[in-house]
C-alpha positions in Angstrom: 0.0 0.0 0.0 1.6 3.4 -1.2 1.9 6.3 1.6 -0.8 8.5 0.7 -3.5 5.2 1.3 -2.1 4.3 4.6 -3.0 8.0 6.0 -6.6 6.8 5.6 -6.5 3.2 5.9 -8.7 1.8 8.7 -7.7 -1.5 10.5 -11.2 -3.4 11.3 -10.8 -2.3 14.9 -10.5 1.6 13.8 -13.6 0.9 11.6 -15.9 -0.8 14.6 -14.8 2.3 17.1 -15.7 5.0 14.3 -19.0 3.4 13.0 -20.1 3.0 17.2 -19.3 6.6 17.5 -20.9 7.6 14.6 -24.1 5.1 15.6 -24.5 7.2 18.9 -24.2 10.6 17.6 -27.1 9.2 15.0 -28.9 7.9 18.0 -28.1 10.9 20.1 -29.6 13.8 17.4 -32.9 11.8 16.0 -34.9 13.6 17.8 -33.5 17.0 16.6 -31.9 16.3 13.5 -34.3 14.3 10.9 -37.1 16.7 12.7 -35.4 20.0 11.6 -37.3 22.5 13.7 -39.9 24.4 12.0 -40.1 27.9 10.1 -42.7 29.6 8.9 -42.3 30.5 5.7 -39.9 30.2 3.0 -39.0 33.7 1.2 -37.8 33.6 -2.6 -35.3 36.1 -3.5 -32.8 37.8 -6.0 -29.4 38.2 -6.0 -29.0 41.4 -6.6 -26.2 42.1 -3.2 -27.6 45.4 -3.0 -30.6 44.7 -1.0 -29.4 41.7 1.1 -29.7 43.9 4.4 -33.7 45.2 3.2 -34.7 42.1 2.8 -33.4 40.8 6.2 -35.1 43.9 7.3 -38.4 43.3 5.7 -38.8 39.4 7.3 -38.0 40.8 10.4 -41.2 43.6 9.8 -43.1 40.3 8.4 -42.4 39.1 12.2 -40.1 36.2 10.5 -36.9 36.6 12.5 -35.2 33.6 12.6 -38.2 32.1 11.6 -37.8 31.9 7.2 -35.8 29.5 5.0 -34.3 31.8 2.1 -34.1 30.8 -1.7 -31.9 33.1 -4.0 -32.3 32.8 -7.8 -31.3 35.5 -9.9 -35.0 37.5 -10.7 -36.7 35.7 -7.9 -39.9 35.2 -9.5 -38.9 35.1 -12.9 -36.0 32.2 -12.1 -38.9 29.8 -11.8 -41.3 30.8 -14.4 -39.5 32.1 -17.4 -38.2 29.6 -19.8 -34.2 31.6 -19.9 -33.8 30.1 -16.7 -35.8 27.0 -16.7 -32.1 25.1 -15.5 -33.7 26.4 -12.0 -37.5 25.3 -11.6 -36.8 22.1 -10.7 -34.0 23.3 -8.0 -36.8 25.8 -6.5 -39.2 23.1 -6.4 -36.7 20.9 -4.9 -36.0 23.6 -2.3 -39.8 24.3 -1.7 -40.0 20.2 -0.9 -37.5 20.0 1.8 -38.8 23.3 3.5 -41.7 21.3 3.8 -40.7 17.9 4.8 -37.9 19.4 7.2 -39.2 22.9 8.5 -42.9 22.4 7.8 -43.5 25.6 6.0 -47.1 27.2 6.0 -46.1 30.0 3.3 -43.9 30.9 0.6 -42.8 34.9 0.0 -41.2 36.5 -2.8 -39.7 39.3 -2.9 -38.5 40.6 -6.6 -37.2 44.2 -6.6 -36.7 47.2 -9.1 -34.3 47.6 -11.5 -33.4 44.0 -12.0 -30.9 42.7 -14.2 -32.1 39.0 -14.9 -35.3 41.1 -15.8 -33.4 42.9 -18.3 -31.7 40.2 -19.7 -34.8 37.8 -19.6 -37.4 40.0 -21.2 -35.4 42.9 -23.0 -34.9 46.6 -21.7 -37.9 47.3 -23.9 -40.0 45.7 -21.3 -38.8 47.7 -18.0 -37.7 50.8 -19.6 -40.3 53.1 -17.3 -41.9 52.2 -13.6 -45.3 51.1 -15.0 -44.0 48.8 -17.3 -41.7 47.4 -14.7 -44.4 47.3 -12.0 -46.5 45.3 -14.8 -43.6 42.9 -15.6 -43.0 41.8 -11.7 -46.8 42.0 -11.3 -47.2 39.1 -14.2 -44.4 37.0 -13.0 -45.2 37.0 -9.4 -48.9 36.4 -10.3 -47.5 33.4 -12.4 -45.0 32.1 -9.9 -47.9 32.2 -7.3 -50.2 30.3 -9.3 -47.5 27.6 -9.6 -47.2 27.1 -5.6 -50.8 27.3 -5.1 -51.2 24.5 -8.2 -49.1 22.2 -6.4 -49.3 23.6 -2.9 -52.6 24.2 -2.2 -52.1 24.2 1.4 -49.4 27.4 1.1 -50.1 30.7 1.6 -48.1 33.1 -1.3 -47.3 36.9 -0.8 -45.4 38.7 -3.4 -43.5 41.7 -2.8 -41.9 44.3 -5.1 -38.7 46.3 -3.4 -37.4 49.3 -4.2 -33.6 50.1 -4.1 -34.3 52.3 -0.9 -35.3 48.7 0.7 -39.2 50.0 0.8 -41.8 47.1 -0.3 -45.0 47.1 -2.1 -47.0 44.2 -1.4 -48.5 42.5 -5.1 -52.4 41.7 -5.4 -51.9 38.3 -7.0 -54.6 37.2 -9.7 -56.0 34.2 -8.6 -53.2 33.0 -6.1 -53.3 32.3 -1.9 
């Protein structure tokens, strides 16, 4: 056996020691550890590093502190419903699943903001080249995105939020959603 093997071999004895050891930390965290806790909700987000400290700020004003599990795809909304990113719906639906099993989520938030690049990119400048057409353009994907949870989550609660680069929020009326 060369050097570099023997740093990691285990004799039969080493392997019984580290296998009870690892048994009884298993046994020791069950209770704590497949369980997960709980959080309320789990909030959606962008990227964008200019707003990381808002939207702390605005789950705390929700009354989530330490109480959220937090999903970033660039666009928020628009990573899971527009087809230039469709690489990530199945990761935020994987995400949305084990918030579920592990934290038992009641509600999902998403919070897409102003002045978004992966908007840009995704739909064209054309599209959010003035505040009405931006507000229309989060207004249809978070509408869109909500209607996807509620399709296969009945049982989840959406809000949808649109921030502002001063960190204010303006909640969305979703069509048909929560």
């Amino acid at each position: 056996m060369c050097d570099s093997h023997r740093k990691f071999h285990l004799g039969r004895r080493d392997f019984v020691r580290l296998a009870s050891l690892g048994g009884g930390a298993a046994l020791l965290g069950t209770g704590t550890a497949l369980a997960g806790g709980q959080a309320r909700a789990l909030m959606l987000s962008c990227m964008d590093y200019r707003l990381v400290d808002d939207l702390v700020a605005k789950m705390e004003a929700e009354g989530l502190h330490d109480n959220y599990d937090h999903v970033v795809l660039a666009g928020a909304s628009l990573g899971v419903v527009h087809q230039k990113f469709a690489d990530w719906h199945d990761t935020f639906w994987q995400h949305l699943e084990v918030a579920k099993q592990l934290h038992h989520i009641k509600e999902v938030i998403v919070i897409d903001h102003r002045d978004c690049g992966a908007y840009r990119l995704a739909l064209g400048e054309a599209a959010v080249d003035s505040a009405e057409k931006e507000t229309q353009m989060h207004q249809l994907a978070i509408s869109e995105f909500a209607l996807r949870v509620t399709a296969r989550h009945p049982e989840l609660a959406v809000k949808g939020y649109l921030m502002a680069l001063d960190g204010t929020a303006e909640e969305i009326m979703l069509d048909g959603a929560a």
